[in-house]
Phi, psi and omega in degrees: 000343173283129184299161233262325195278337188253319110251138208258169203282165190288347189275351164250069099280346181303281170311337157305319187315306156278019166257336204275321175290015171229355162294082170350274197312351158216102178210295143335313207247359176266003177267331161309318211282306163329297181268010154277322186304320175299320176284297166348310208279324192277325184270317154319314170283353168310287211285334178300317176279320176294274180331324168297344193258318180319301181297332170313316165236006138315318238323332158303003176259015175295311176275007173287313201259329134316291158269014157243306170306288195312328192280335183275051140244342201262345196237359191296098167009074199299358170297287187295338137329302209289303172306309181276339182306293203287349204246307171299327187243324200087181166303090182205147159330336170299306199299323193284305206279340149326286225271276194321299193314292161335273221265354163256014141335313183294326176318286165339306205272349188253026193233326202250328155315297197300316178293336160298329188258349184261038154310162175245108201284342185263353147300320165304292184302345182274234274288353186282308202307327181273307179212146158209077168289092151344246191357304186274334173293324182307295190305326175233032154238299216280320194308301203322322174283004201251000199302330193309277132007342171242354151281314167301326168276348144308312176288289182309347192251349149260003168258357175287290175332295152332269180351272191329265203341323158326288155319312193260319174277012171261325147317312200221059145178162200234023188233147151158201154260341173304305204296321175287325149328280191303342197263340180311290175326334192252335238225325158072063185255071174296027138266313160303334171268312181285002143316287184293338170312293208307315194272001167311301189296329136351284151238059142270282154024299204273344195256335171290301192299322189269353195237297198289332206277277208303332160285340146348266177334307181289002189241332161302342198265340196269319132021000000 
């Protein structure tokens, strides 16, 4: 009963899909999005394991980075990332992948704390007893137990991303699928945004299965 402009029937959101998936430029603009997110995801999780870890051989910086860094990074606006990321960097790749990064850290960091503080302390104390280099105990006691917890903040930060990216390329980029979105809307072609929405989910789908699932496995199997 609804008209076409406000929702239109599945054979034009079909056909958008597949004007839009013969379309070159986006292809261009799913590879930007992509290949921000892919970074966005690798840097959070960077900063996010270096902040959990710092009170481990810190310990005076735990409340400092606990009551203070955490509660601003977990509760801060992703709108207001988003307004300074666009105010601070401009329309730019900078800009998307800052505003991600912000907001998927907390993630990292509050995922990758909980596995650090659940160590098995007598895996620990047998490996001091072998050696006591940090360094090698970490890379081969304490990282191999933190993998659950570091698959997990892999999942949530790559499904958080999608979300996020949006969001953020609609503020700071003139390239993406954010980008494609918003000019569908102005254009007021409402086939063309559930075309893309649809083929977002498409591909997420495809980057959990062939990307996420299989290091998932590789890090269970290493395990």
């Amino acid at each position: 009963t609804l008209p076409p402009y406000l929702f239109p029937d599945i054979t034009a959101v079909f056909g958008a899909m597949v004007k839009l998936i013969a379309d070159p430029a986006f292809a261009v603009h799913t590879a930007s999005s992509v290949g921000r997110i892919f970074i966005s995801i690798t840097l959070a999780l960077t900063l996010g394991a270096v902040l959990a870890l710092i009170p481990r051989y810190l310990p005076p910086t735990y409340d400092f980075i606990h009551g203070r860094i955490k509660p601003v990074l977990n509760s801060f606006p992703s709108l207001g990332w988003a307004l300074l990321g666009s105010i601070w960097f401009g329309v730019s790749s900078s800009a998307v992948i800052f505003i991600q990064v912000a907001i998927l850290t907390p993630f990292a960091l509050i995922n990758i704390s909980e596995g650090l503080r659940e160590l098995n302390a007598e895996n620990e104390e047998m490996a001091h007893s072998f050696s006591r280099t940090r360094r090698r105990i970490f890379a081969l006691v304490i990282f191999p137990m933190l993998y659950p917890y570091l698959v997990a903040a892999l999942r949530i930060a790559y499904g958080v991303a999608w979300k996020v990216s949006l969001v953020s390329e609609l503020f700071g980029a003139q390239t993406g699928l954010g980008y494609l979105l918003m000019d569908a809307q102005g254009r007021g072609r409402i086939d063309m945004v559930f075309a893309i929405c649809l083929l977002i989910v498409v591909l997420y789908v495809a980057g959990e299965k062939f990307i996420v699932d299989p290091l998932s496995r590789r890090f269970r199997g290493g395990q």
